[in-house]
N, C-alpha and C positions, 0 to 999 in steps of 0.2 A: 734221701736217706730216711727209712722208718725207724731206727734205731734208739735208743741213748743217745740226747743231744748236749750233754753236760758231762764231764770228769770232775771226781769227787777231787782230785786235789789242784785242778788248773781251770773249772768256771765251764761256761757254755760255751759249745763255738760258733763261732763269731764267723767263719770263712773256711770255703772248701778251694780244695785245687786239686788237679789231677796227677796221680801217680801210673807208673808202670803197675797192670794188672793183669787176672787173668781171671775165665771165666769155669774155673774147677768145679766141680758138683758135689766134691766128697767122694769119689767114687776110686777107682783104688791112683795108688801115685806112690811117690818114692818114699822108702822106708828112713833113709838118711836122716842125720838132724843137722841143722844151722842153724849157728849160734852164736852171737854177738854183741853189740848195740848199733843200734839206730842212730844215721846221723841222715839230715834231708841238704842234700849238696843242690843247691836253685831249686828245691822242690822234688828232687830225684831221693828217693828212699836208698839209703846203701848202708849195708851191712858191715860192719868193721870189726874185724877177729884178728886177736895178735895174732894167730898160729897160722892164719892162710891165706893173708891180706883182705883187700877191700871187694867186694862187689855189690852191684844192682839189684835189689831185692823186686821180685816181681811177686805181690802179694793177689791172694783169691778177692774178688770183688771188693777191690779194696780202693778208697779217695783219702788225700791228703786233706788234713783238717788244722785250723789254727785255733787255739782258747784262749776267752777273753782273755789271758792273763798272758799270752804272746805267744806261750808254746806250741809248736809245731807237733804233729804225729800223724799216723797213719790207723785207720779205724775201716773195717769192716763195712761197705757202703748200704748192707741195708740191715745186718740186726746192731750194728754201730758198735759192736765189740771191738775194745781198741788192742791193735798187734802191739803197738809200743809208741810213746813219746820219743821224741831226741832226748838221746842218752839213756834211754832204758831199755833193757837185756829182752833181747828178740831171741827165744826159743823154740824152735818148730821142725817139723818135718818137711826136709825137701830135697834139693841138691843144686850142685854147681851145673851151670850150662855153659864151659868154656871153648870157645872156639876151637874148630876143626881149619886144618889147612886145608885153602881151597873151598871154601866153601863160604854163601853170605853172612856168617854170623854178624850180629848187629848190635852195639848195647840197647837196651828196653829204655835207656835215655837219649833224646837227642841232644846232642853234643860232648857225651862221654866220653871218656877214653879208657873207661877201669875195664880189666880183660874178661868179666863174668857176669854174668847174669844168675844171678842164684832163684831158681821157683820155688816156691813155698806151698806144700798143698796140706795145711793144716788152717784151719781158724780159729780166731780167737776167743 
């Protein structure tokens, strides 16, 4: 990561780990917004909105990061711009990627069972 290796309110971090990601350029992608909080289920980023339930957030170049101070979040893997800590309001451009019958849809976790995959092609 070349980024910011510190948050001004939770210390340096301390430990990466891997999320569902994608490799977006900025180049054009869905106009939609998602909108929720952050909660990290074994490490899996998912998005949680009272109005449309739970999904798998698959963020752009994105690694899961821990701060000294315990907190868990998801940060940009190389300008280290953070999408959101657990428990804080993830607002961005993208959309739901909900399963088609008949077809391999997969969650971007292994061993999920929530029905969506939501892409995110905004950064932070």
């Amino acid at each position: 990561m070349l980024g910011p290796r510190a948050h001004p309110d939770h210390g340096e971090i301390v430990d990466t780990f891997e999320v569902p990601s994608s490799t977006w350029m900025g180049l054009s992608g869905m106009a939609a917004q998602v909108q929720g909080t952050l909660e990290l289920d074994e490490g899996c980023p998912v998005l949680v909105t009272e109005e449309v339930g739970h999904g798998i957030l698959v963020l752009p170049w994105a690694v899961g990061v821990t701060y000294a101070d315990g907190t868990r979040g998801v940060v940009h893997r190389v300008t280290g711009g953070v999408y959101a800590v657990e428990g804080g309001v993830i607002d961005a451009a993208g959309g739901w990627d909900e399963p088609s019958s008949g077809g391999d849809w997969r969650p971007a976790c292994e061993g999920s069972d929530l029905q969506a995959n939501i892409l995110v092609n905004s950064w932070p």
